[in-house]
Each structure stands twice: as C-alpha cells, then as structure tokens.
C-alpha positions as CSV (number, residue, x, y, z in Angstrom):
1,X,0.0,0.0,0.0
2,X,0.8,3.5,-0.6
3,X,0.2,7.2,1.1
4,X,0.8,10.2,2.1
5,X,4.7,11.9,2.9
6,X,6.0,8.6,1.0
7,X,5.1,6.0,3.0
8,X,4.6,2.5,1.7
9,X,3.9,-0.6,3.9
10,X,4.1,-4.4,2.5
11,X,2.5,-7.4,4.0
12,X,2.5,-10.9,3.1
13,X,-0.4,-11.7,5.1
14,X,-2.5,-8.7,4.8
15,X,-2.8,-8.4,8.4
16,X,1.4,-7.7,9.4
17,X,2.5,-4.5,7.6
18,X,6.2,-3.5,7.2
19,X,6.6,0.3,6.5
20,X,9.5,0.1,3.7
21,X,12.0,3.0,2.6
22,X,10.5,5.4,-0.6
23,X,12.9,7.8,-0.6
24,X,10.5,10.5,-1.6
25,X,8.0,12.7,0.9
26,X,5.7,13.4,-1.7
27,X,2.2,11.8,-1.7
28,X,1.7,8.7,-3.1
29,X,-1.8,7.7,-4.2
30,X,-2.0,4.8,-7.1
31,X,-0.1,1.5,-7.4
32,X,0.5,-1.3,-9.7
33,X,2.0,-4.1,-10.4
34,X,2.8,-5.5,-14.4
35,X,5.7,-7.3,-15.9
36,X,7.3,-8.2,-12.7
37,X,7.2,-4.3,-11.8
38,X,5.7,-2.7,-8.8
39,X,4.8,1.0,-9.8
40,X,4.3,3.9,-7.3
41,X,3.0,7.3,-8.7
42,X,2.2,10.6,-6.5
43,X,3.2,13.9,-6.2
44,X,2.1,17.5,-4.2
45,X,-1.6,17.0,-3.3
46,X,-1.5,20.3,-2.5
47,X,0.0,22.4,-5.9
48,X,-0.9,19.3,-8.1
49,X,3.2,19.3,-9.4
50,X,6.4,17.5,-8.1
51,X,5.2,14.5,-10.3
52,X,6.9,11.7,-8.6
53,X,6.6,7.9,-10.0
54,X,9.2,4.9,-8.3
55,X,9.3,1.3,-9.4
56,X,10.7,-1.9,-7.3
57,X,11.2,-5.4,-8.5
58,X,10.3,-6.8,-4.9
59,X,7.8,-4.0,-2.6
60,X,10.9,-3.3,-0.5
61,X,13.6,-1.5,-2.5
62,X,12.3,1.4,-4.5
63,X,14.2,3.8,-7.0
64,X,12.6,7.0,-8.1
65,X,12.0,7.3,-12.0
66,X,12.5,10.5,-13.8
67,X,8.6,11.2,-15.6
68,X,9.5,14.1,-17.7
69,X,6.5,15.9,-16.0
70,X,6.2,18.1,-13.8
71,X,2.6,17.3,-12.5
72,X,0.9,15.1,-9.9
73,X,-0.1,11.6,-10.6
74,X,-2.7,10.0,-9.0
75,X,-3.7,6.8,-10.9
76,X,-1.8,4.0,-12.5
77,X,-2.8,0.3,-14.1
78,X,-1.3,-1.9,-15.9
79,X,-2.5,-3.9,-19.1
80,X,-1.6,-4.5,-23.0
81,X,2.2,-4.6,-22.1
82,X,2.1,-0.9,-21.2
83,X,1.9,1.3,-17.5
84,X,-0.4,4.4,-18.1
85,X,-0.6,6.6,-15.2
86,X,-2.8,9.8,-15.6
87,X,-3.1,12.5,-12.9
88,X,-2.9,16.7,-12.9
89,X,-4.8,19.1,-16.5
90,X,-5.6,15.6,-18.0
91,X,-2.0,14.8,-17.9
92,X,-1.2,10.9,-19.3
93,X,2.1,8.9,-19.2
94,X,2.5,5.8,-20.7
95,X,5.3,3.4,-20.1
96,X,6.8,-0.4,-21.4
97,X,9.2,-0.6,-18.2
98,X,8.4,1.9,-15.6
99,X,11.3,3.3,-16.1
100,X,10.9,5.0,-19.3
101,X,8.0,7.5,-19.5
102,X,6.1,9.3,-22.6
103,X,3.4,12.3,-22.3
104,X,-0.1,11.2,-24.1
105,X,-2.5,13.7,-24.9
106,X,-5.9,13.1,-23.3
107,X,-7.3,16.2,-25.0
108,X,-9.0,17.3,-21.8
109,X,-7.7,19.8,-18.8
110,X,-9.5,18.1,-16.3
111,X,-7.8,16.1,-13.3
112,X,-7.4,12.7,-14.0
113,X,-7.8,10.3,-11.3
114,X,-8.5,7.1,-11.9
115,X,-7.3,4.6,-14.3
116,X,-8.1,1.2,-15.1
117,X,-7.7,-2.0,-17.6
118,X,-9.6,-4.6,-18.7
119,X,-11.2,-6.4,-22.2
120,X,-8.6,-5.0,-24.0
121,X,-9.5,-1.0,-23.1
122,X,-7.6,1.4,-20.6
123,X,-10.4,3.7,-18.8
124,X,-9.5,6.7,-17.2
125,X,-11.8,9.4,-15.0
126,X,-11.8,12.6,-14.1
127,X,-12.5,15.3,-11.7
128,X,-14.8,17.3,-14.1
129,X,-16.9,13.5,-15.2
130,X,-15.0,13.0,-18.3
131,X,-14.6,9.3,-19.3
132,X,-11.6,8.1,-21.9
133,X,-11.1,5.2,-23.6
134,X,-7.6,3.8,-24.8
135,X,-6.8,0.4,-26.1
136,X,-2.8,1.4,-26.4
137,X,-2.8,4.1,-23.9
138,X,-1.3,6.3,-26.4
139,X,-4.6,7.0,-28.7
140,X,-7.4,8.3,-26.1
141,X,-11.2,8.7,-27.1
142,X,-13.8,10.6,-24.9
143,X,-16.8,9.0,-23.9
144,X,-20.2,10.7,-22.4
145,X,-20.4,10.0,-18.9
146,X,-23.9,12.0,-18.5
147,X,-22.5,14.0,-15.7
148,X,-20.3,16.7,-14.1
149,X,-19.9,15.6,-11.0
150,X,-15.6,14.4,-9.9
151,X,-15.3,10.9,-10.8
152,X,-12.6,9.3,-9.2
153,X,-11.9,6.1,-9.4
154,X,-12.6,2.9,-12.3
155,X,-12.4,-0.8,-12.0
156,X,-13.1,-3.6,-14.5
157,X,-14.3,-7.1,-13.2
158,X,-13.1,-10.0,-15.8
C-alpha cells in the first residue's frame, strides 16, 4: 500500500504490515503491479506538481524514476504490455518498463484520477466527469459520462 509523505507498507499476510523506505516525501496515491514491476505514482496534493513515480522489482527497495512531468499523478494500471498513469490538466504517461516515461494527450484539462484496464480497453476518470477510452494508452477517445460531477476512481471485473 501507498500514502501520504511517502510512506509505503508491505505485507504478506495482509494483516502484518512493514513500512519500507520510498525515498520521496511526496504523496503517493496509485499503485500497480505488471511485468514483474511494482509502480508507485504521486506527487504535491497540495499544488498538483512535483510529479513523482518509483518502481521496485520486490515491494521493499524502490528507485525513483525520472517522468519528464512536472505534474501530480494519482492513478496508475497496468494492461496490454504498457503502465499508463494519468493525474494533474488531464495529464497521461505511458510506459513499457516503468522506467521510461512518454506524455499522451488526453485532450482534456480536467484532473485525471483514476485509471483502469480490462477487455482490452484502458479507462481513465476525471475530476470534471469526463470518461476516456484507450486500447494502447497512447490514442485516447472521450466517452459521455452524462454527468459533471468528480469521478474518481474505475475498475473492470473480468
């Protein structure tokens, strides 16, 4: 699990947590995991910047990853090969590694929470309603949600 001022905790039985070394204060809010990566994003939850994503190979040793970005990310999933982690003005990152990061465009200025994968399509949400669709994560499509209201957070059930 992730948080706030950097921390991260691992378990192995859910129920005895270990608080493990970030090496970042920022916030952290979304994790993954996808070709034997674990992938941490977050940033200033207070100016929406300081963009800051780490990776580790085993939940206990992380190294932080250079984005290219300067702004906050707040979701992250995994699917189709690729890490796509959205966040601050509709801001999207896509990834093969987690080491190596691209800017998408989204098209929208929104915030970007939450992002998800599942048959075949990467969904991402946002603070003003706005739905997207992606089945590369680089290519994004915007769907009618029917409402305004902050979305924040999309899952897929297989």
């Amino acid at each position: 699990t992730v948080g706030g001022n950097g921390t991260i905790l691992t378990s192995s039985d859910a129920t005895t947590w270990t608080s493990r070394t970030s090496g970042t204060t920022q916030d952290l809010a979304g994790l993954t995991y996808g070709n034997s990566t674990f992938v941490a994003v977050g940033g200033d939850d207070t100016n929406y910047d300081n963009g800051t994503i780490l990776t580790s190979s085993d939940g206990t040793t992380w190294t932080t990853k250079t984005s290219g970005a300067t702004y906050a990310y707040w979701g992250i999933s995994y699917g189709n090969s690729t890490f796509v982690t959205t966040g601050t003005s509709g801001s999207i990152l896509t990834s093969s590694d987690g080491s190596t990061w691209t800017s998408r465009t989204s098209g929208i200025t929104n915030h970007m929470w939450g992002v998800t994968y599942g048959n075949s399509t990467f969904v991402t949400v946002s603070y003003g309603g706005d739905i997207l669709t992606s089945s590369d994560g680089i290519s994004w499509t915007s769907g009618t949600s029917g409402t305004t209201n902050a979305l924040s957070d999309v899952t897929y059930k297989e």
